[in-house]
C-alpha positions, 0 to 999 in steps of 0.5 A, spaced: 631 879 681 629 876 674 634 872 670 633 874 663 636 868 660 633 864 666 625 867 663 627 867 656 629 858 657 622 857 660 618 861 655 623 856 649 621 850 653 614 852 654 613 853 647 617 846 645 612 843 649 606 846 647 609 845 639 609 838 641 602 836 644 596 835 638 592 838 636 586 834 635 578 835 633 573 833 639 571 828 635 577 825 634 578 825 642 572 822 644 574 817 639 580 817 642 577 816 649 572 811 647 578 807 644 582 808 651 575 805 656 577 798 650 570 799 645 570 794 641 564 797 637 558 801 637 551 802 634 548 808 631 545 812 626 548 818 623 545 826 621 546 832 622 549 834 629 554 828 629 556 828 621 563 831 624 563 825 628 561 820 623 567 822 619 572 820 624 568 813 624 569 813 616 577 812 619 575 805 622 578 805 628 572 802 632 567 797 628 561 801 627 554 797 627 549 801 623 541 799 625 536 801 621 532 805 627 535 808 633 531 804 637 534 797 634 541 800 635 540 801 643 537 795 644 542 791 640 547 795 645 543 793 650 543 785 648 551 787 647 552 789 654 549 783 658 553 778 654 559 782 655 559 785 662 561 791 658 558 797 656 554 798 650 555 804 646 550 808 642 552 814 636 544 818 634 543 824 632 540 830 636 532 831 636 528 825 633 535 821 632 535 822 641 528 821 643 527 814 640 533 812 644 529 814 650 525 807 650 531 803 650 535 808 656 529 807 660 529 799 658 536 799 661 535 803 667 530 799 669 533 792 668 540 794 670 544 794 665 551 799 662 549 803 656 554 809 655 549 813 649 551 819 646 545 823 643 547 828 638 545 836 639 545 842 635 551 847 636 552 850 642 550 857 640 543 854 637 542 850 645 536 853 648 533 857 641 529 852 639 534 850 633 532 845 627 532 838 631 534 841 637 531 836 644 532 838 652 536 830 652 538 832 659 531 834 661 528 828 659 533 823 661 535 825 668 529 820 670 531 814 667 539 814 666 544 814 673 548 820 670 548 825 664 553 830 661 552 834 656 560 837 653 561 844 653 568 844 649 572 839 646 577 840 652 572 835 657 571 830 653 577 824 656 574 826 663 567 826 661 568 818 657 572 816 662 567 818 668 561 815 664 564 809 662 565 808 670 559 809 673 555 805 667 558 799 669 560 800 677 554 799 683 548 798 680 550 798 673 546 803 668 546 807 663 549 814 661 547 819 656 553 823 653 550 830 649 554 832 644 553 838 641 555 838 633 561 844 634 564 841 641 566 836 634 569 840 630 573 846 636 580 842 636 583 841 643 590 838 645 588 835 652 591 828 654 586 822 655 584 821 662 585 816 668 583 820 674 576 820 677 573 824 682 567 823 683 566 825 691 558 823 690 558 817 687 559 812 693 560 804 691 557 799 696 563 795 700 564 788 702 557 786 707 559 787 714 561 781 718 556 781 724 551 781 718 554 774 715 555 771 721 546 774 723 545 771 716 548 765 717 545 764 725 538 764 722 540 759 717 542 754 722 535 755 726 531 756 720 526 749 718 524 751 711 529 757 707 529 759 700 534 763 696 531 768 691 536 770 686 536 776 682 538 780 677 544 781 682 546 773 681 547 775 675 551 782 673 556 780 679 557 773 675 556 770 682 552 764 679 557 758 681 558 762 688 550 761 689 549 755 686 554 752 690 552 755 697 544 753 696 548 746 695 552 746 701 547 748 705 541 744 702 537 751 700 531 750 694 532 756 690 527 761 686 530 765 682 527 771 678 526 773 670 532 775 670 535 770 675 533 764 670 541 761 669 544 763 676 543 756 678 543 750 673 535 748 671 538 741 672 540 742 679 535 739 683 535 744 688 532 749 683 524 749 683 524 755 678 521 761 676 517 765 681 512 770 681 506 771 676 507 766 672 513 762 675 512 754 678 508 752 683 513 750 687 517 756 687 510 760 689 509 755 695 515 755 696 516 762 697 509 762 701 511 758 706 518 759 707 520 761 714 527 764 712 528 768 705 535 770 703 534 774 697 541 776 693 539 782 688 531 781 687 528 788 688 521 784 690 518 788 683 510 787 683 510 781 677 514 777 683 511 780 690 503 782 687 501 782 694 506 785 698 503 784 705 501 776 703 509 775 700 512 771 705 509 773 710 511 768 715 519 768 714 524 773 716 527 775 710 535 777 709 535 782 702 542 782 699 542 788 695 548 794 692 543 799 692 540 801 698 535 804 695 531 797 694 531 796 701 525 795 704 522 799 699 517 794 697 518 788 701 519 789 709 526 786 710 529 783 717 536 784 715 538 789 709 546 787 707 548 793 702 552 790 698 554 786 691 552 779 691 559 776 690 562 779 695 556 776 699 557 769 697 565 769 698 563 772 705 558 767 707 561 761 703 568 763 708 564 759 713 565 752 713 559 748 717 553 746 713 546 747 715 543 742 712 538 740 716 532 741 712 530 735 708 523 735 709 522 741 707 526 740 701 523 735 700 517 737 700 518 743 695 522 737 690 515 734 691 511 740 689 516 740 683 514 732 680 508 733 682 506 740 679 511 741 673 510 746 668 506 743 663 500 745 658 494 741 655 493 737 649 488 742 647 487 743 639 495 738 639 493 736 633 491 742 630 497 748 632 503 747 635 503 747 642 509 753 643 511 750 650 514 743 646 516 747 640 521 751 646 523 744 649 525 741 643 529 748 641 532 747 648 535 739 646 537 742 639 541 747 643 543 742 649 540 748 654 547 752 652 544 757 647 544 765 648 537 766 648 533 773 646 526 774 647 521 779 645 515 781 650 509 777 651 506 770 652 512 767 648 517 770 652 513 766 659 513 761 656 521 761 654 522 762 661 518 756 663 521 751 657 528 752 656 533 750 660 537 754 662 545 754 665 548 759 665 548 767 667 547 772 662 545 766 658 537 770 658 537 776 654 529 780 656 526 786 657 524 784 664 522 791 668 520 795 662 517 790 659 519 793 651 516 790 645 520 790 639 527 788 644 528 782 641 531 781 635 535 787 636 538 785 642 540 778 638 544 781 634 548 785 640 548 779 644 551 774 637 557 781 636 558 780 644 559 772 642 560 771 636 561 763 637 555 762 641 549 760 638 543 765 638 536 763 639 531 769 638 524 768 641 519 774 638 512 774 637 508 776 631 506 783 634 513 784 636 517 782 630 513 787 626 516 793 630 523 791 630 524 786 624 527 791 619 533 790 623 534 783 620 537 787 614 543 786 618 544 779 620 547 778 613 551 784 612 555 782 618 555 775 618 550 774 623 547 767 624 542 767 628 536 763 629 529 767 630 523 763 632 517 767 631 510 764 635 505 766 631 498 766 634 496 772 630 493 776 636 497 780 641 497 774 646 498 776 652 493 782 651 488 778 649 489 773 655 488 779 660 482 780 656 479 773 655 480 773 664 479 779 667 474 783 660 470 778 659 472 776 653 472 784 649 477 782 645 479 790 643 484 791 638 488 785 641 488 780 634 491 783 628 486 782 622 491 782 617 499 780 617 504 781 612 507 774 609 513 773 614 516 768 610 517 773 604 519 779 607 524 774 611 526 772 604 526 780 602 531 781 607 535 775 605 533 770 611 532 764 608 525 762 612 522 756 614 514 754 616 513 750 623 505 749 622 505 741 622 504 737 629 507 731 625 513 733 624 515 739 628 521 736 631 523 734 624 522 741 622 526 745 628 532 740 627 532 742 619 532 750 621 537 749 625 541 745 621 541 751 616 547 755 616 546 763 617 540 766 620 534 763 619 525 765 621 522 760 623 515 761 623 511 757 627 504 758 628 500 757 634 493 756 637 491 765 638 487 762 644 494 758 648 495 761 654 500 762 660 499 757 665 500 759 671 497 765 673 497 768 679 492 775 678 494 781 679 493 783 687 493 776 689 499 772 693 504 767 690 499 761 692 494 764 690 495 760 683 490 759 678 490 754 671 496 749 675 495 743 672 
């Protein structure tokens, strides 16, 4: 039989206890959530669906970043999550406020990096109704994100965050978008914050398997000629030294990928550059002629591997790499290891004998180095200023040790090729995407990420005015950044496909009128400077530099320099056109 007393306590304590649980909006939940996964900041724009949200921001628990395009504010969370190791975070609106993030979710997907965007959406009833703004966000990015949401209640919002924020920055990292309809923000909610994850189908490469370490290693000691590539991989597990030191203790040239630039010091005498279409002679050859290839977290993309049959072809290759996905999907590989590049290393660096048997072919390739080092002409040198020794003096201004940011086309290759890098995360670029407008948005994620550093944003004139608006918030967050911007007057790399493979059909590739930088720099409150004179060129740097706060420097190039090297597309890495 029931107790009575005994039922009528429970139901007292019971009462009690949901008396005292809050009671609090969805949208002062997830920010709740977003506090408890330790964001620091966040990048948005506000509207209609996400006003309830934006109100709880009006409280200022979280620094929000308010870009002036929607786009600026996913490629500044971009620029904040690769300098950081954190995700960034993105706040829009539903219909044309979420679509134009998709660029720049799709920029991180290809490129790895963690972004946790929430796209506002019409109320729940309005889903499906075509309703004023309403997009299908989950339609649309189920290609390019490893995961998206959309909330139905408030009630699933700590478990939602604290699952997105975990898949975006485990594995290969990515982006996670987070649908958020406008009444999901209002409806209230007593659920705690969340700490438990269960997600049976997301699966996390281990440490690599032993035999696999000890395979790597035997080949290494019979191999005549090894090169490492290192990729973007090096780079999202902090695991540079780690590389650095085993191509040392071993005496293995490294080549390193866009993204793999600053996992091995540009002064190591062991590094021998970038690879790929425009990369280093020697790192071409090097990959040519190489008889063992360990690759750690390169996915062998076609600006690296134009002609898969030919990459190699005379090596055994080792393919480290987290997702498995990638193995053998390009490049036919001897031995995959699924596993994070760290992991690796630590695993391989374990064993203590040295395999440094190979001073002639590093010799060789050092040879190749001296011999062919990237280098330009003297060509109009007195007329324009050549952007290559533009780019080497920025790297002497800054001793090799700014954050550097870049936009897409010939100055981002030659940024590549100039600067000397020394550290991961140190480049900041659209490598996979390949996103015109990413940088000078990225610089300003990347200088809230690390306010200390300095920031050097390398941007062309065709670049710069897709994005420039977002120079509007250098000052209003006290951003000093240094924006250089290679000014050629044309859309350079489209124009020296067209000189090479169009003969010389130069279609809409030069721009038959440009704004005056300068002003429009000096219109948003950035003092400008004009780089126009080879005379005095490192005059001229050294005093932008000095400048304190953000800055534009103009500096006016040749419209016909080209990237030099090339390797066509199609054509084998020692298939090199224009060495000089």
């Amino acid at each position: 039989m029931s107790n009575p007393q005994m039922t009528k306590h429970n139901e007292e304590a019971n009462s009690t206890q949901a008396a005292t649980k809050t009671s609090r909006s969805g949208s002062e939940l997830l920010v709740e959530a977003l506090l408890k996964e330790g964001t620091e900041l966040l990048f948005g724009y506000p509207g209609g669906a996400v006003l309830p949200l934006y109100d709880t921001f009006y409280d200022g628990k979280i620094k929000h970043i308010l870009a002036r395009h929607e786009q600026g504010a996913v490629h500044a969370a971009e620029g904040y999550a690769r300098v950081s190791g954190k995700p960034g975070v993105v706040v829009v609106t539903s219909g044309p406020g979420a679509t134009n993030v998709i660029t720049g979710i799709a920029d991180a997907f290809s490129d790895s990096l963690p972004l946790v965007v929430f796209t506002g959406q019409v109320a729940t009833p309005g889903i499906g109704k075509d309703a004023f703004q309403e997009a299908d966000l989950l339609s649309m990015t189920t290609p390019i994100t490893k995961h998206n949401f959309q909330v139905k209640h408030p009630d699933e919002i700590p478990e939602v965050v604290h699952q997105a924020f975990h898949i975006a920055n485990t594995g290969r990292k990515g982006p996670v978008v987070i649908d958020f309809p406008k009444d999901v923000g209002i409806l209230q909610s007593d659920v705690d914050v969340c700490d438990e994850l269960d997600l049976p189908g997301y699966r996390l490469a281990d440490a690599p398997n032993p035999q696999d370490v000890q395979t790597v290693l035997e080949w290494l000691k019979s191999a005549k000629k090894p090169v490492i590539l290192a990729g973007a991989g090096v780079r999202h597990s902090e695991s540079g030294p780690l590389l650095t030191t085993f191509a040392e203790r071993h005496q293995i040239p490294v080549v390193t990928t866009l993204h793999g630039l600053g996992t091995i010091p540009y002064s190591n005498p062991l590094f021998l550059g970038m690879g790929g279409m425009h990369g280093s002679y020697a790192s071409n050859m090097a990959l040519s002629d190489c008889d063992l290839l360990i690759n750690f977290g390169s996915r062998f993309d076609d600006r690296l591997a134009s002609n898969p049959d030919k990459f190699a072809e005379n090596a055994k290759v080792v393919h480290v790499d987290i997702d498995p996905s990638e193995i053998n999907k390009i490049i036919k590989t001897d031995l995959g290891v699924v596993a994070d590049c760290k992991l690796m290393l630590e695993a391989l660096l374990t064993e203590t004998n040295t395999y440094d048997q190979h001073k002639d072919w590093v010799d060789y390739c050092v040879n190749n180095q001296k011999s062919h080092p990237f280098a330009y002409t003297d060509e109009e040198a007195d007329v324009f200023i050549k952007p290559q020794q533009a780019i080497e003096y920025i790297g002497k201004i800054t001793n090799g040790e700014a954050l550097v940011t870049t936009d897409v086309g010939q100055h981002q290759m030659w940024a590549a090729q100039f600067y000397p890098f020394k550290h991961d995360n140190q480049l900041v670029t659209s490598g996979g995407l390949g996103t015109m407008g990413f940088g000078i948005p990225s610089a300003i994620g990347a200088k809230l990420a690390q306010p200390d550093k300095t920031v050097v944003c390398f941007v062309g004139d065709g670049g710069f005015q897709m994005t420039n608006q977002e120079m509007a918030i250098l000052n209003e967050y006290g951003l000093d950044i240094k924006i250089v911007l290679i000014n050629n007057g044309t859309l350079g790399m489209v124009k020296q496909w067209q000189d090479k493979f169009f003969k010389q059909r130069f279609s809409h590739s030069v721009f038959n009128g440009q704004p005056d930088f300068q002003q429009l720099s000096e219109a948003y409150g950035v003092k400008a400077f004009l780089v126009d004179d080879p005379k005095t060129l490192e005059a001229d740097l050294e005093a932008a530099f000095a400048h304190k706060g953000p800055a534009l420097i103009e500096v006016r190039i040749s419209p016909k320099e080209p990237v030099l090297p090339m390797v066509p597309s199609g054509k084998a890495n020692n298939e090199m056109e224009g060495v000089l």
